[in-house]
C-alpha positions as CSV (number, residue, x, y, z in Angstrom):
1,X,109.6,35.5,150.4
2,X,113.2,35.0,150.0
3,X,115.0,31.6,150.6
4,X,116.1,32.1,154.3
5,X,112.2,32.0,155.5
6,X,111.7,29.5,152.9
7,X,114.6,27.4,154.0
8,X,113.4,28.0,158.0
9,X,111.4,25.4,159.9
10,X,107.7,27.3,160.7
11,X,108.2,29.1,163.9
12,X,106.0,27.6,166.8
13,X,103.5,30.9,167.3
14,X,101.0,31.6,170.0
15,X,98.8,35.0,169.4
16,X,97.2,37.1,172.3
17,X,94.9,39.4,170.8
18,X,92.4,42.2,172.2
19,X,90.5,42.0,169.2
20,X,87.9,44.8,170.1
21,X,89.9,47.6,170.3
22,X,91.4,48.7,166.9
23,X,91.0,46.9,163.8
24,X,94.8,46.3,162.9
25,X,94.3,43.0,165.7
26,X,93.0,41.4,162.6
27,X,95.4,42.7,159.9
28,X,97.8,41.0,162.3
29,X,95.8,37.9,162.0
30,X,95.3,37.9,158.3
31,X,99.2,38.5,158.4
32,X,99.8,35.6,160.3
33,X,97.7,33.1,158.4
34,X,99.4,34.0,155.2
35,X,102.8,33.2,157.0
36,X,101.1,29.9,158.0
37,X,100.5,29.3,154.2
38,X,103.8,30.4,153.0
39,X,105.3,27.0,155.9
40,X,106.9,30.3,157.6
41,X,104.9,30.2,160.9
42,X,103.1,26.9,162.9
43,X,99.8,28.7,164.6
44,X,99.2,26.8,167.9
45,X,96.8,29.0,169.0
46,X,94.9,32.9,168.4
47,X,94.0,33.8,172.7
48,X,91.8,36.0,173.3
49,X,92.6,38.9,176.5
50,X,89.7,40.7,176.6
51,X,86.7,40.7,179.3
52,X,83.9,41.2,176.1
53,X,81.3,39.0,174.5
54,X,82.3,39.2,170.8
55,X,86.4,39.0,170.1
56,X,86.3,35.4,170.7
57,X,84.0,35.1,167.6
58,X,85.1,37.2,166.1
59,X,88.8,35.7,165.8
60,X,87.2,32.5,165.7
61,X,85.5,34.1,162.1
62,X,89.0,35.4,160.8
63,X,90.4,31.8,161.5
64,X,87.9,29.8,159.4
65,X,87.8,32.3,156.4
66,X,91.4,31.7,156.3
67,X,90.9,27.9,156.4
68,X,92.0,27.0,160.1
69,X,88.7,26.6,161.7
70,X,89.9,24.6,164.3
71,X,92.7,26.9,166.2
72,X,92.2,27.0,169.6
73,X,90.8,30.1,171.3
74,X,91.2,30.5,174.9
75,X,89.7,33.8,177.3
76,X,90.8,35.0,180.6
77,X,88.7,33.3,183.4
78,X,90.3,34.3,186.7
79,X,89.1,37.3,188.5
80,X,92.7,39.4,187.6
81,X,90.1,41.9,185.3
82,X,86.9,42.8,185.0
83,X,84.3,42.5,182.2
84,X,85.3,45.7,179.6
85,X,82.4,47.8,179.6
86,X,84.0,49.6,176.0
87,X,82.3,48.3,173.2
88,X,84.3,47.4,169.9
89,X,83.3,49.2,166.5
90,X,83.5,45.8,165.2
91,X,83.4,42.1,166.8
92,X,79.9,41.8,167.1
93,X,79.1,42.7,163.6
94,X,82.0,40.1,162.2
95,X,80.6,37.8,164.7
96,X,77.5,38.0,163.2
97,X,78.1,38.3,159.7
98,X,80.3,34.9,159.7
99,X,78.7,32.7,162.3
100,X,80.6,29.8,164.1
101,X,80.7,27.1,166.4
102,X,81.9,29.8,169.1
103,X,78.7,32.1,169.6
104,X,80.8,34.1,172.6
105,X,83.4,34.3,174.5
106,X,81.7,32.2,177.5
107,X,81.1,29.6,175.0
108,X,85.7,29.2,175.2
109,X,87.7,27.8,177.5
110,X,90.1,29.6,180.2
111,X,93.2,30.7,178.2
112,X,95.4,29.5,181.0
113,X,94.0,25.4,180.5
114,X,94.6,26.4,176.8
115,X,98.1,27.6,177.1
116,X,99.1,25.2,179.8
117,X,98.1,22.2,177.3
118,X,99.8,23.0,174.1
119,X,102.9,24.3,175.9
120,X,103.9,20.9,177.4
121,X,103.4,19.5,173.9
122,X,106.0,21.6,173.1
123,X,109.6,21.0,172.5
124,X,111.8,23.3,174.9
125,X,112.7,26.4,174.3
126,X,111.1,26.5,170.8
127,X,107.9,28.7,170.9
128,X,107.4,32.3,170.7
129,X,104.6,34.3,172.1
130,X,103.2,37.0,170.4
131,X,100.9,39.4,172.5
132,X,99.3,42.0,171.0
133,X,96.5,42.7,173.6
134,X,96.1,43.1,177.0
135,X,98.5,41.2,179.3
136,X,95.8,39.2,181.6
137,X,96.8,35.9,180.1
138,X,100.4,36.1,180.6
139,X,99.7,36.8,184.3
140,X,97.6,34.3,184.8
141,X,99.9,32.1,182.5
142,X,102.8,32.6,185.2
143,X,100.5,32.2,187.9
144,X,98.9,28.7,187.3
145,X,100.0,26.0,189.2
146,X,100.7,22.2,188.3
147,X,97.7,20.5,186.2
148,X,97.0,17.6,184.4
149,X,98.8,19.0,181.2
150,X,102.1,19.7,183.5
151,X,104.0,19.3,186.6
152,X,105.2,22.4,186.7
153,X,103.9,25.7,188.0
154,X,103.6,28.6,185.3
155,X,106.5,30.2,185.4
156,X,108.7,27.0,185.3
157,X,106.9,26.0,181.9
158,X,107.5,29.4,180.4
159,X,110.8,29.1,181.2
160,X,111.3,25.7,179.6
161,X,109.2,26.3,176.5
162,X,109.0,29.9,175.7
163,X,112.3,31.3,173.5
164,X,111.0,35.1,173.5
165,X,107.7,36.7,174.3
166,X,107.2,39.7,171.7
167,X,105.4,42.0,173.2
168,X,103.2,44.8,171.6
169,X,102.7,47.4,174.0
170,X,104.0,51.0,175.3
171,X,104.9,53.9,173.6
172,X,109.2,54.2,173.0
173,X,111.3,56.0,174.9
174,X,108.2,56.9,176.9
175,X,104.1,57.1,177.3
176,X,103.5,58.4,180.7
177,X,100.1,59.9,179.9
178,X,97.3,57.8,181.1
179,X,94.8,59.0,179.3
180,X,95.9,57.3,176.5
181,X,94.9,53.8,175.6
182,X,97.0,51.5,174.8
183,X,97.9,47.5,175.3
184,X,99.1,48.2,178.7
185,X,96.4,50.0,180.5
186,X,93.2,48.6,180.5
187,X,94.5,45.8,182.6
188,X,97.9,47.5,184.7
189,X,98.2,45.1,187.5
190,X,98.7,42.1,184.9
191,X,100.8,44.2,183.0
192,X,103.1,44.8,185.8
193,X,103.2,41.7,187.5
194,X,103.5,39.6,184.3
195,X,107.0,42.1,182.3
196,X,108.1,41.7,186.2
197,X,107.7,38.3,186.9
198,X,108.4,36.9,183.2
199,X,111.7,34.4,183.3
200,X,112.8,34.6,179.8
201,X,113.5,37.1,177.1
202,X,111.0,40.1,176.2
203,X,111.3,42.3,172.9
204,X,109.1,45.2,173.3
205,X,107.7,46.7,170.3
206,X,105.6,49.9,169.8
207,X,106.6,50.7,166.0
208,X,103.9,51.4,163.4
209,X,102.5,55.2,163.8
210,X,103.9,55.7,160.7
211,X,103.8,52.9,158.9
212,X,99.7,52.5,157.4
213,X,98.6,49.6,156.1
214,X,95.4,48.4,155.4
215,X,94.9,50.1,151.9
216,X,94.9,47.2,149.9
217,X,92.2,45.2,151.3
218,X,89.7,46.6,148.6
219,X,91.5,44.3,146.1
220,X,90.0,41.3,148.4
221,X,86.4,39.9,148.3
222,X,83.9,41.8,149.9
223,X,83.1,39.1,152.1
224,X,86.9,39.1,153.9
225,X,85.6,39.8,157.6
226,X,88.9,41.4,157.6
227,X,88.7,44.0,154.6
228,X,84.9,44.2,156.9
229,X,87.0,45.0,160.1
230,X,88.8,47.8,158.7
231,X,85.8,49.1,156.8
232,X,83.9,49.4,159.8
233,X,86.3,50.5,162.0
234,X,87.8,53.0,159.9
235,X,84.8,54.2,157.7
236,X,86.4,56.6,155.0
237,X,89.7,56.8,156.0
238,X,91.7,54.2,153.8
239,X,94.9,52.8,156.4
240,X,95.6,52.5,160.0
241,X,99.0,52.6,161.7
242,X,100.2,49.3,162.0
243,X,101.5,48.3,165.4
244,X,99.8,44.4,165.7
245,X,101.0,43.7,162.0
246,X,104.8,44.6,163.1
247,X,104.5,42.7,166.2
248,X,103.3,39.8,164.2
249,X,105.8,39.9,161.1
250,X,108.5,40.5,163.9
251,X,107.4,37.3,165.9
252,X,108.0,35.1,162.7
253,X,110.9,37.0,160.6
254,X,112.8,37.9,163.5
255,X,116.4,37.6,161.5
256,X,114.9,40.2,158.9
257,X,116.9,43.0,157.8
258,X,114.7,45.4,158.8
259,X,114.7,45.6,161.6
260,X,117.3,46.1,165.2
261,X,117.1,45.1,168.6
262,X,117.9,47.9,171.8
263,X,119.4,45.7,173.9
264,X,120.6,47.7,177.1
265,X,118.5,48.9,179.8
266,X,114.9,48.0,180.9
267,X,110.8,48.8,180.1
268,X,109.9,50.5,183.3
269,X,105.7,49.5,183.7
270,X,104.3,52.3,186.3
271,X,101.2,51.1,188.3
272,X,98.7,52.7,185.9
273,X,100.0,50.8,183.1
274,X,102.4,54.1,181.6
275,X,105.7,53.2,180.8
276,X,109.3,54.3,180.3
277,X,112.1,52.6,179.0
278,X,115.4,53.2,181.3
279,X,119.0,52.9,180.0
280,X,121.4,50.7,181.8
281,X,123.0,47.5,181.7
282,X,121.1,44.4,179.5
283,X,118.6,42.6,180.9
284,X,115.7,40.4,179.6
285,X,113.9,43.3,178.0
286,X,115.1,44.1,174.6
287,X,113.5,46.7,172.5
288,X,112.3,46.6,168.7
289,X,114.1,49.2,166.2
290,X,113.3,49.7,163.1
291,X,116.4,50.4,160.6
292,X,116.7,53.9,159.0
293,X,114.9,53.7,155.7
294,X,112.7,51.2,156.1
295,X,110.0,52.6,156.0
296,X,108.5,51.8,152.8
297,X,109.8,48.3,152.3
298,X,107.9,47.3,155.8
299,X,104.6,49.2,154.7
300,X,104.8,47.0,151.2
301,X,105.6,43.7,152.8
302,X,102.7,44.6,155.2
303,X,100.2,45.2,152.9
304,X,101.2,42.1,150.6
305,X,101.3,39.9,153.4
306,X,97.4,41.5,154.2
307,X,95.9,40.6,151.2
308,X,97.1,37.3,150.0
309,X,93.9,35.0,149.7
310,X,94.0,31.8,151.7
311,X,95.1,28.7,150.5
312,X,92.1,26.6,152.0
313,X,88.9,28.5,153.0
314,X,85.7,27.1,154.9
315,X,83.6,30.2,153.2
């Protein structure tokens, strides 16, 4: 860590995770708590987006291994999606290998009382929102109306307390086959309606084929649900690409030399959740570049930030 992030006040975080799909949700996680750790990042909260029984746990797991039992967890509860019928490699088992408090996702509250709560404890225009699943929340986020947390509808407290949503989702400069999976498509009309509807600033990231990470979780103990994650998800390969982890390390070391931000044209959402970004003049949508060369120096900060055991753990 050098002495800029160590100088920095912790950036204000809120994570929206899948957690069912692909393991690196919780690489991102373990990322993120070490940032936590190192006074680089505040956590407000780990969301859950997805319509299953087990990420909630699951998260909830990661969390207290890492000594921050007590993060809230939120899960959509409007009708905007349906229950996923896809079942994850791995939530269940982490679920059930490190039992908590939160025995499934009906057992946490709607994300949108969640957000909508720690957001007007906020000071303005300080927090950044990290989203490395499906975009339900965010929809629903913008589409909540006045509640006892706040006087103002969704969209006006984004506006006053979220600084930049960074977004992990979409393949760059296009994905228009819908066959693949990805972040965007297993909910489309959120994804649309929330990157259209959203008042502030958007970084879009889809970086990380290239980069694998992941390796180094052998050197942790065997009972790290997230060295378990990867082991079950990936079996005997050793890495996966690492597309949350960017978006996470992104989100808190935005001023780091690695990387660039794209900041003319727009991320074009089509209605089955396929994208395309379109050159023209700046708008809110800014995309994430990587600098030439790197490549390695992201990979290695990665898998350090990965492995580092936590400072308080509830093992």
């Amino acid at each position: 860590m050098g002495a800029t992030e160590a100088a920095a006040a912790p950036v204000p975080i809120l994570l929206d995770t899948d957690m069912d799909s692909d393991c690196d949700d919780a690489g991102a996680l373990a990322i993120l708590h070490t940032l936590a750790d190192r006074g680089e990042a505040e956590i407000l909260t780990t969301m859950v987006s997805s319509r299953q029984r087990w990420p909630a746990p699951c998260v909830a797991a990661i969390n207290a291994w890492h000594g921050r039992p007590d993060l809230p967890i939120g899960v959509p509860k409007s009708e905007a999606k349906d229950w996923d019928r896809r079942e994850s490699k791995y939530a269940q088992k982490i679920a059930k290998l490190h039992p908590t408090a939160l025995k499934s996702c009906d057992d946490a509250p709607d994300a949108v009382t969640v957000y909508r709560k720690i957001l007007a404890a906020q000071p303005t225009n300080s927090v950044v929102l990290c989203s490395i699943g499906d975009l339900t929340n965010m929809r629903d986020l913008l589409l909540s109306p006045p509640d006892a947390s706040s006087p103002l509808s969704g969209r006006e407290l984004v506006a006053q307390k979220i600084k930049v949503w960074v977004c992990m989702g979409g393949r760059y400069p296009k994905h228009l086959d819908p066959g693949i999976f990805g972040n965007f498509k297993p909910d489309p009309r959120s994804t649309v309606e929330s990157i259209r509807d959203w008042p502030g600033v958007i970084v879009f990231t889809g970086l990380g084929d290239d980069i694998l990470t992941g390796g180094r979780l052998r050197e942790t103990p065997a009972d790290n649900p997230v060295r378990q994650t990867y082991e079950i998800y990936l079996g005997k390969k050793p890495t996966r690409p690492s597309w949350d982890p960017i978006a996470v390390l992104f989100a808190v070391r935005q001023d780091s030399p690695l990387w660039s931000l794209h900041a003319t044209g727009h991320n074009h959402i089509f209605a089955n959740g396929c994208n395309e970004w379109l050159e023209g003049p700046p708008t809110n949508h800014k995309l994430l570049q990587l600098k030439p060369g790197s490549e390695k120096e992201l990979q290695a900060t990665l898998d350090e930030l990965m492995v580092q055991p936590p400072k308080k753990s509830v093992r």
